[in-house]
C-alpha positions in Angstrom: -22.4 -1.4 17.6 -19.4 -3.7 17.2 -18.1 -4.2 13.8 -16.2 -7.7 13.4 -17.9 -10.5 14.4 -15.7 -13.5 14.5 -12.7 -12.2 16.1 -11.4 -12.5 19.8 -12.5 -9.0 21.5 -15.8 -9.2 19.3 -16.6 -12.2 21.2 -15.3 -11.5 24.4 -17.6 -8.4 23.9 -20.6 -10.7 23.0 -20.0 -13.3 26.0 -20.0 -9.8 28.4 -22.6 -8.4 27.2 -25.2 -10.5 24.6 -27.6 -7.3 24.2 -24.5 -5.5 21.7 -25.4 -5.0 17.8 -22.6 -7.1 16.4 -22.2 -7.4 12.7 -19.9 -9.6 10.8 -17.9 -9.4 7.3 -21.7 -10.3 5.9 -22.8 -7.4 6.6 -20.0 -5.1 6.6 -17.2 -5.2 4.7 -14.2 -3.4 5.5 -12.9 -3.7 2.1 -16.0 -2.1 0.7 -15.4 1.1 2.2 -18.6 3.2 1.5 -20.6 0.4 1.8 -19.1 0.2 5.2 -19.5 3.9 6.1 -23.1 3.8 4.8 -24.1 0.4 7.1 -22.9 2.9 9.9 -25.2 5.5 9.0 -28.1 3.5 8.1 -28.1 2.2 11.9 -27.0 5.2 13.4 -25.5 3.7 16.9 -24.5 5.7 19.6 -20.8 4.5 19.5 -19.0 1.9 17.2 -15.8 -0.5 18.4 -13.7 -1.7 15.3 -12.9 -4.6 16.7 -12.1 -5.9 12.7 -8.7 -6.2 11.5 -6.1 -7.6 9.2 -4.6 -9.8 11.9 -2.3 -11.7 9.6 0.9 -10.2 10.7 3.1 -12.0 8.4 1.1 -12.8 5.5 0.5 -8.7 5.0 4.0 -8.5 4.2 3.3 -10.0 0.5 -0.6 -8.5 1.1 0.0 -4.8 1.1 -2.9 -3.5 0.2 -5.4 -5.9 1.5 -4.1 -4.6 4.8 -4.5 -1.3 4.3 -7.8 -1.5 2.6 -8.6 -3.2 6.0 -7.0 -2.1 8.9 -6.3 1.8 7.0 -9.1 2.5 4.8 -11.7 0.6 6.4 -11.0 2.0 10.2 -11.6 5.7 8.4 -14.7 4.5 6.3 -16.1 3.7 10.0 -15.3 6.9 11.8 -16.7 8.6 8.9 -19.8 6.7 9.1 -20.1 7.7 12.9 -19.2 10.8 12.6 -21.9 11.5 9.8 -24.2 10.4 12.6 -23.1 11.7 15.9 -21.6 8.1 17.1 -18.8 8.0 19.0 -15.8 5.6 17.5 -13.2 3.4 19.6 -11.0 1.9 17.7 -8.8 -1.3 18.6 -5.3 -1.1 17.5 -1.8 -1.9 18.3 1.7 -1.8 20.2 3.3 -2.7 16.5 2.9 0.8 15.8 6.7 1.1 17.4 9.2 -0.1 17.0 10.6 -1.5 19.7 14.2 0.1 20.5 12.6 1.6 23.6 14.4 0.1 26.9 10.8 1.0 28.7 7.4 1.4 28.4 5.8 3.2 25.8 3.3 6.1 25.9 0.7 7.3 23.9 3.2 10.3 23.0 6.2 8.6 22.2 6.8 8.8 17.8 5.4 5.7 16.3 7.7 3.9 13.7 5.8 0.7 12.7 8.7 -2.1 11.2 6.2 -4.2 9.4 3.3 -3.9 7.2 0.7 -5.5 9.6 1.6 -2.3 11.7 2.0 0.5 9.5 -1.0 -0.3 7.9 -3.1 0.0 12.0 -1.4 3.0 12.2 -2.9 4.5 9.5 -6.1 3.6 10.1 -4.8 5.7 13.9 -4.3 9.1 11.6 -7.5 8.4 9.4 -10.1 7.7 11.8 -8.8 10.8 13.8 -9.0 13.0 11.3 -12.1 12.5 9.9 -14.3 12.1 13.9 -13.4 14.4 16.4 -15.1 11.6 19.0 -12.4 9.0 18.2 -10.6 7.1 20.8 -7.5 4.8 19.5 -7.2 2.2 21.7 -3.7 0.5 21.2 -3.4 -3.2 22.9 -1.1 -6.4 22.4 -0.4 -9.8 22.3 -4.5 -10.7 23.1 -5.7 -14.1 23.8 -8.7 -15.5 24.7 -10.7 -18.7 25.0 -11.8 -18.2 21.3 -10.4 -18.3 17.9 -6.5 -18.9 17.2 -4.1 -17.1 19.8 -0.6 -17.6 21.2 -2.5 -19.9 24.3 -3.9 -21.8 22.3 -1.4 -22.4 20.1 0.9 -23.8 22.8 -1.7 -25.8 24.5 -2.1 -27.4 20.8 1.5 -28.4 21.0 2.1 -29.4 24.3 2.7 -33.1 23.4 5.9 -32.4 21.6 9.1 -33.2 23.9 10.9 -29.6 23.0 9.5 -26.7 21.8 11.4 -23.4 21.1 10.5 -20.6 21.7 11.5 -16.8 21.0 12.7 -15.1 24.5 14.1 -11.6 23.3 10.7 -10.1 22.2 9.5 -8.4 25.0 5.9 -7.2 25.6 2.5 -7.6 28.0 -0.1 -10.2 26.8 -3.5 -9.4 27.5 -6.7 -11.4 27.4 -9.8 -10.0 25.2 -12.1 -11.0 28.4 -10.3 -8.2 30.4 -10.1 -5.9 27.3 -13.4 -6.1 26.5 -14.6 -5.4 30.4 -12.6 -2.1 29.8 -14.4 -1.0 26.7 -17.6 -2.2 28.0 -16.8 -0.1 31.0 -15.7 3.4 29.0 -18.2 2.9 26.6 -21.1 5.1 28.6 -18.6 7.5 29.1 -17.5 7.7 25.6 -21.0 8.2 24.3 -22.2 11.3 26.7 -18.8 13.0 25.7 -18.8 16.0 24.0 -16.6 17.0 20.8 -13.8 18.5 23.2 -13.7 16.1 26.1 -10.3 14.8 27.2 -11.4 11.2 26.5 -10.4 11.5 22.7 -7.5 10.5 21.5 -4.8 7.5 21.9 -4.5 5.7 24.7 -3.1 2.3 25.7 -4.6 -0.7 27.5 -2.3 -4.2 27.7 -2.2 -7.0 30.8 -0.2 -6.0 33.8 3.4 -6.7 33.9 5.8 -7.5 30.9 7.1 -11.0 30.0 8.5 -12.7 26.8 7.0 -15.4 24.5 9.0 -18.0 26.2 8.3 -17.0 30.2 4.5 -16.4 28.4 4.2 -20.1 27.0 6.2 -21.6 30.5 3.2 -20.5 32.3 0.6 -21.4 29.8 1.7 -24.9 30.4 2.2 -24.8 34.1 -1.7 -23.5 34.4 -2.8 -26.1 32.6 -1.0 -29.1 33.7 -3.4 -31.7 35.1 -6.5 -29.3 33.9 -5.9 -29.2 29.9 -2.9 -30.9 29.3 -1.4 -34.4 31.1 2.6 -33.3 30.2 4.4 -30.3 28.6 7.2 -29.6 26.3 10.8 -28.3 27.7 10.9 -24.7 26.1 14.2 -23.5 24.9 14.0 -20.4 24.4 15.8 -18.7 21.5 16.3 -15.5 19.9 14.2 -13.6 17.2 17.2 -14.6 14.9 17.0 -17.8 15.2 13.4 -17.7 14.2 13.2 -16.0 11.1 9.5 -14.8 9.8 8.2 -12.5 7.0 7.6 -9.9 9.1 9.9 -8.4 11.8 8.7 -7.8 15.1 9.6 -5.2 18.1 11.9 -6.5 20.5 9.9 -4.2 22.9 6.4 -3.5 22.8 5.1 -3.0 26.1 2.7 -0.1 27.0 2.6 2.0 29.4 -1.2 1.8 30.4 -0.9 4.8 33.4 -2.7 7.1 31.8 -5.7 5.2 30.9 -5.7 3.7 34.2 -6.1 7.1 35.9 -8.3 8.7 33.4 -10.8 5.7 33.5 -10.2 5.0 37.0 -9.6 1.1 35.7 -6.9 -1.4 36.4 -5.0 -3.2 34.2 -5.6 -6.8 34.9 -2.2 -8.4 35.5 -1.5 -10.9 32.7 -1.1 -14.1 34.8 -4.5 -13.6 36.4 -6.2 -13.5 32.6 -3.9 -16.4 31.8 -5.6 -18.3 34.8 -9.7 -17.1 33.5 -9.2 -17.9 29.9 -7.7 -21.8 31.0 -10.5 -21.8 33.7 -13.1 -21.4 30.3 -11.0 -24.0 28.4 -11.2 -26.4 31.4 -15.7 -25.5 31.6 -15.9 -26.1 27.8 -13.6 -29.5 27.6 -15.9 -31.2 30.4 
């Protein structure tokens, strides 16, 4: 079962696999927490994805506790709900749970310390889903795009007519496309379901694109992709620093993950995030003709 319905992995999920039990906000709310853990254990699945979230990173700074009762108290009602059942639970979260002062890759063990609201309140659902379902597996990600819904790709393919567009160049992370992440969820999921309470498959572990780049470098090869495919010219980028972009919420000047471990647990590689770049315009390019 895959909770969340309209979002970007929920759909990449769908579009790999169109056999998945997918429900939507209309039929489980996260904000309705024992509602939510009792549509778990009415179906009784073998293993739930949260896929569902509070995505709005700056808008949760002035909407506290909708974003907890989401992405905090809703990811436990869940785990609950599977546990109550047997059910395995994977739940999607986030590289905002650091903080960013980190000149290299982050771990799964390195102390979280979330600088936003949007991130403090994923990393709580972290601590709540673990401690209430032994068969949890956090699965932290970042910067995900896709072919569907509203995502940093689109977003700059949107604006490509304007002559200059500046962009932030010091924020440094891997971007990762919800095609590839769903492949790898799709692909741990049999695994996840045989496991047993004490299996070395619980717990927190990361899964991001290949390599690490910056929103500026990211949108530069957003547009060269899609020159002559999606888009007929492109913007010059200046890129500019987080300060000179000012937002509600601050972000981590470094976010990227260190995906090792889950690569050699899994035996799966991390797609590098060019190549996903390159599928998710090839879609674009199949849909526009």
């Amino acid at each position: 079962m895959v909770v969340g319905r309209g979002g970007q992995l929920s759909r990449a999920l769908s579009a790999s696999d169109p056999n998945l039990v997918i429900l939507g906000r209309d039929q489980i709310d996260l904000e309705d927490a024992a509602g939510a853990e009792a549509a778990i254990i009415d179906t009784a699945p073998d293993i739930v994805v949260n896929a569902a979230a509070y995505t709005a990173v700056d808008k949760a700074e002035s909407d506290r506790a909708r974003a907890y009762r989401v992405n905090a108290e809703g990811a436990a009602a869940l785990a609950r709900g599977a546990a109550a059942v047997g059910a395995a639970f994977l739940h999607v979260s986030t590289d905002y749970v650091f903080d960013g002062t980190k000149s290299g890759e982050w771990t799964e063990t390195d102390p979280t310390c979330p600088i936003n609201v949007y991130g403090a309140s994923k990393l709580a659902g972290e601590h709540g889903a673990l401690a209430v379902n032994a068969r949890t597996m956090i699965l932290r990600t970042s910067w995900v795009y896709s072919p569907y819904g509203g995502n940093f790709v689109k977003a700059m393919l949107r604006l490509s007519d304007r002559e200059r567009l500046s962009v932030v160049a010091d924020q440094h992370g891997k971007p990762t496309s919800a095609l590839d992440l769903a492949a790898a969820i799709l692909s741990v999921a049999p695994r996840l379901a045989r496991a047993g309470d004490e299996s070395v498959v619980w717990g927190i572990w990361h899964y991001a694109g290949r390599g690490t780049t910056n929103w500026a470098a990211f949108a530069d090869a957003v547009f060269t992709r899609a020159m002559g495919r999606l888009i007929d010219r492109r913007p010059v980028i200046s890129a500019i620093a987080t300060t000179d972009y000012p937002t509600p919420a601050r972000r981590p000047h470094n976010s990227a993950l260190d995906c090792s471990a889950f690569e050699r647990m899994f035996s799966i590689d991390t797609v590098p995030w060019e190549s996903g770049v390159d599928r998710v315009i090839d879609l674009l390019e199949e849909c526009a003709t």
